[in-house]
N, C-alpha and C positions, 0 to 999 in steps of 0.2 A: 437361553441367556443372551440379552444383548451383550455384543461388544463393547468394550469402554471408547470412549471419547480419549484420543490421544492428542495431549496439550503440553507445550514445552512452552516455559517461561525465560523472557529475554531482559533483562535488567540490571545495571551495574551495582545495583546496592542489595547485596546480599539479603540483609534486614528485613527488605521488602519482596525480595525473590522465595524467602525461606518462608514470609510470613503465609502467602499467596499459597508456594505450596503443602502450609500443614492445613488449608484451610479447603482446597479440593481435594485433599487426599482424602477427606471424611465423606467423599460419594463415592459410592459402590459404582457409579458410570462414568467415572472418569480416571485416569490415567495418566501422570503426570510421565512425563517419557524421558526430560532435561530441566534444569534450571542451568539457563547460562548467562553470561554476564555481558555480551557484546553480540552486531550483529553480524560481525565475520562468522564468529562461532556458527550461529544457526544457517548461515550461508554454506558452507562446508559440511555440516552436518544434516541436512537439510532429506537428503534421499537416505540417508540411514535412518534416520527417527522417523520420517513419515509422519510427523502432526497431522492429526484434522483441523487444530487450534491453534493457533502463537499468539501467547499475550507478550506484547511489545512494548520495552519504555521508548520514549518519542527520544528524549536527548541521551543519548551516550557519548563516550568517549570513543573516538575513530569514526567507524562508519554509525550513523544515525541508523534512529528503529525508520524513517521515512527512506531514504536511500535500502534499505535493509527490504522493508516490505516492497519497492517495484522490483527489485533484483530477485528476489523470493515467486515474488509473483510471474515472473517469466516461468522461472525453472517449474514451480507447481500452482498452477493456477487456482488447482481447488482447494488450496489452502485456507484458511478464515483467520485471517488478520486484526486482533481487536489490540488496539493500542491503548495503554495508560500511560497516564498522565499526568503530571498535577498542575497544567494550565487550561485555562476552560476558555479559554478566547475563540471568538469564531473565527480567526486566523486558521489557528492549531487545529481546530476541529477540521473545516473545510478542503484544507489543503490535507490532513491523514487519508480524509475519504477519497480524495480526489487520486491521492498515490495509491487507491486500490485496498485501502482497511474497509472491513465491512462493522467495524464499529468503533465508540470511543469510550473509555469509560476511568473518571477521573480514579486514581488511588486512596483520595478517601470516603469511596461509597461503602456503603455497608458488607459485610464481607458478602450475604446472599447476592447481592447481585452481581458481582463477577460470574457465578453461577447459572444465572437468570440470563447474562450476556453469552454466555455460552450455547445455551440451547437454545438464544435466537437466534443467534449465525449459523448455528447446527441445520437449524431448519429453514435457511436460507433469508431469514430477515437481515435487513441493516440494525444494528443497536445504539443507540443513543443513551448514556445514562439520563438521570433526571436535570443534571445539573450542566451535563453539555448541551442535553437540548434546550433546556432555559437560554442558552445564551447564541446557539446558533439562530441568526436570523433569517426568514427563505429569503432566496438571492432573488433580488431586481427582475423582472422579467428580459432586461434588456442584457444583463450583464453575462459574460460566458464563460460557463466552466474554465480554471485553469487547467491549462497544459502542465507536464511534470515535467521534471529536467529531463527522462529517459525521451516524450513525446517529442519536447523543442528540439533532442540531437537528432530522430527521427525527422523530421517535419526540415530540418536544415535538407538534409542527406538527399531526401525528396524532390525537394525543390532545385540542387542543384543538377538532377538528370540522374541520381541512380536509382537503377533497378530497386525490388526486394530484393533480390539474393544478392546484391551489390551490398545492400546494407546489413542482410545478416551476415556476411562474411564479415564488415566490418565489426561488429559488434558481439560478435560469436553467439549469434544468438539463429534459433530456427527462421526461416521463409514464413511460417506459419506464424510466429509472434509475432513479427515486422507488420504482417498483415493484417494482423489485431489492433495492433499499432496506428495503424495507419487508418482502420475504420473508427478507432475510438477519436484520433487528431481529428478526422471529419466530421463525425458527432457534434463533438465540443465546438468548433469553431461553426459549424453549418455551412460547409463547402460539400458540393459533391464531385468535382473534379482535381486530377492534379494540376490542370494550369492551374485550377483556383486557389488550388494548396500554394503554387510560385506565388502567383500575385498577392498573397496576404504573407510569405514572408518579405518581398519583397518591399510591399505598404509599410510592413511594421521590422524592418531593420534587422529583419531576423540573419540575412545574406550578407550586411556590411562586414568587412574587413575579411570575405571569403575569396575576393579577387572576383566574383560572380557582378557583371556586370544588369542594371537595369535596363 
């Protein structure tokens, strides 16, 4: 017998927390483990439940499901992030994926495909409902991935001369994530050096008001 799929639901409206969970609790391979209402909560509880899955509402009160999913995603990487939502803009859409969700899927799709979303991230796809991908448009050939808030504090910290272990002490986070960090910042912008990292914060203002001279 397979294991179940272990999935904890993060959303401040109960209504929609409850609904989600009477409606995966009707598969034999899955295993709802929480319903919680914020995303401190799944922060804190995060290595107790051990998810495979967290469906995530985008706006909450406090910390957001976006701040929620990069902070998540340090501490468990192999976690699978699918956030809901009920804005379909390719703002929303672009920037979830960009913080590390590996799908989107609005709140009023039909119940199977919450489902259907699950066992594509299961098995490593990205998900797109019907209705997010209708509206997300492919990006420009020219234009570049955003940075997340967590990359630009990295990408500062970089630029001004510290180390990795400089910055994960700052940040209380591992050498090893920093370094993830740091190859993903490179990625995105298409630098392969750290001078080149200085000089594009430097171009684009990233250093003003750091006391960090050009």
């Amino acid at each position: 017998m397979t294991t179940p799929i272990r999935v904890a639901i993060v959303d401040d409206h109960p209504m929609v927390a409850e609904g989600i969970e009477a409606i995966l609790e009707c598969y034999d391979d899955i295993s709802v483990v929480a319903t919680l209402s914020d995303g401190k909560e799944i922060i804190d509880r995060i290595d107790d439940l051990s998810p495979d899955v967290i469906l995530m509402d985008l706006n909450m009160p406090g910390l957001s499901g976006l701040s929620a999913t990069e902070m998540l995603l340090e501490r468990r990487p192999e976690t699978r992030i699918l956030i809901l939502s009920m804005h379909d803009s390719p703002e929303y859409i672009s920037t979830a994926l960009s913080h590390g969700a590996k799908g989107y899927v609005l709140k009023d799709v039909p119940t199977e495909e919450i489902k259907h979303a699950i066992d594509a991230v299961m098995s490593g796809q990205r998900y797109l409902c019907t209705g997010a991908q209708g509206s997300l448009e492919p990006p420009a050939s020219d234009t570049r991935e955003q940075l997340t808030n967590r990359e630009q504090t990295i990408l500062l910290q970089l630029a001004q001369g510290m180390s990795n272990k400089d910055v994960a002490n700052a940040l209380d986070i591992s050498v090893r994530t920093v370094e993830t960090h740091r190859k993903n910042i490179k990625r995105k912008l298409g630098i392969s050096s750290t001078a080149g990292l200085t000089r594009y914060a430097l171009e684009h203002g990233v250093l003003q008001g750091t006391g960090v001279n050009s």
